[in-house]
C-alpha positions, -999 to +999 in steps of 0.1 A: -012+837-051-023+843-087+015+828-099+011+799-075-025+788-089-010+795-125+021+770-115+004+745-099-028+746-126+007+743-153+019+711-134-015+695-136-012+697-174+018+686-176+012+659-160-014+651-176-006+624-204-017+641-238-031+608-254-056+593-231-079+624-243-079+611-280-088+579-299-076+558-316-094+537-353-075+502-365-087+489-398-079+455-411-071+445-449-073+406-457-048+398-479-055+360-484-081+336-470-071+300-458-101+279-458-093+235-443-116+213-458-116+181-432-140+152-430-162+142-397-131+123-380-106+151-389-085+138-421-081+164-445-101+164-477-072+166-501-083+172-539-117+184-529-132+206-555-139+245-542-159+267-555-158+307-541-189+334-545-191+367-539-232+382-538-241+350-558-217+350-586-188+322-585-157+346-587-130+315-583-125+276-582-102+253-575-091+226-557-076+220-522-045+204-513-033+171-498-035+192-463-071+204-474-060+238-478-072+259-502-058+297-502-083+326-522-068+359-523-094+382-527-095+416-545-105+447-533-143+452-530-151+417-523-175+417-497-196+387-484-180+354-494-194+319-495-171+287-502-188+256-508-172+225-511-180+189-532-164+155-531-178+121-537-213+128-523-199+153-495-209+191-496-200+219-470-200+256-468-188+283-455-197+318-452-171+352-442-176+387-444-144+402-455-161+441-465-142+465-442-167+485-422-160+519-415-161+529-378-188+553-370-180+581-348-201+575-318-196+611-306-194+643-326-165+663-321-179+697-307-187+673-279-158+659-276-147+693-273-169+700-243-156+672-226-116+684-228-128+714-221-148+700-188-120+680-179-099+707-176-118+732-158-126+707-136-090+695-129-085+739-125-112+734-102-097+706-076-068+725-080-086+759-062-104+740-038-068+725-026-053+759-022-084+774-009-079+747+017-045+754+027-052+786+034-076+778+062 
């Protein structure tokens, strides 16, 4: 009886696919920033003038392209960024976060712990009340 509870509790975790019980954390690194500047009906601003600041401070300038385009790639550290944008009486800006937040771990590992632990004793316990079962 004993080897037949030890088998079948064995097969359970076997079975049981080893990476559902453990997360996974992505990051993200921008390597360059394409900002369009277009007018109300959707023509590209070509030659527009652009200026890019980071926690007030103009870090770049520069002018966009005949598409509108204007590409900024940013160093490490930068965090917030605001591009603002002049041409013959026309302003716009725009405002991106680019600071990488770390993920915060939403539940501490000795209680993650617990809960592997649960899972499997209460897997061990189906398991018992099955064969408890089929003895009757």
């Amino acid at each position: 009886m004993k080897a037949r509870l030890s088998l079948i509790l064995l097969l359970l975790l076997l079975a049981c696919n080893p990476s559902c019980g453990h997360r996974m954390m992505m990051g993200y690194q921008v390597n360059e920033v394409q900002v369009t500047a277009l007018y109300d009906d959707g023509t590209p601003a070509g030659g527009v003038e652009i200026e890019v600041q980071s926690e007030g401070e103009t870090i770049e300038k520069g002018v966009t392209d005949d598409k509108g385009a204007y590409i900024l790639r940013p160093s490490k550290g930068t965090g917030d960024l605001k591009f603002l944008s002049y041409s013959a009486g026309h302003k716009a800006e725009l405002e991106l976060d680019l600071e990488q937040k770390e993920a915060e771990e939403q539940v501490s590992r000795p209680l993650r712990a617990a809960a592997g632990l649960g899972y499997l004793l209460g897997a061990a316990g189906l398991a018992m009340i099955f064969i408890s079962r089929r003895r009757k």
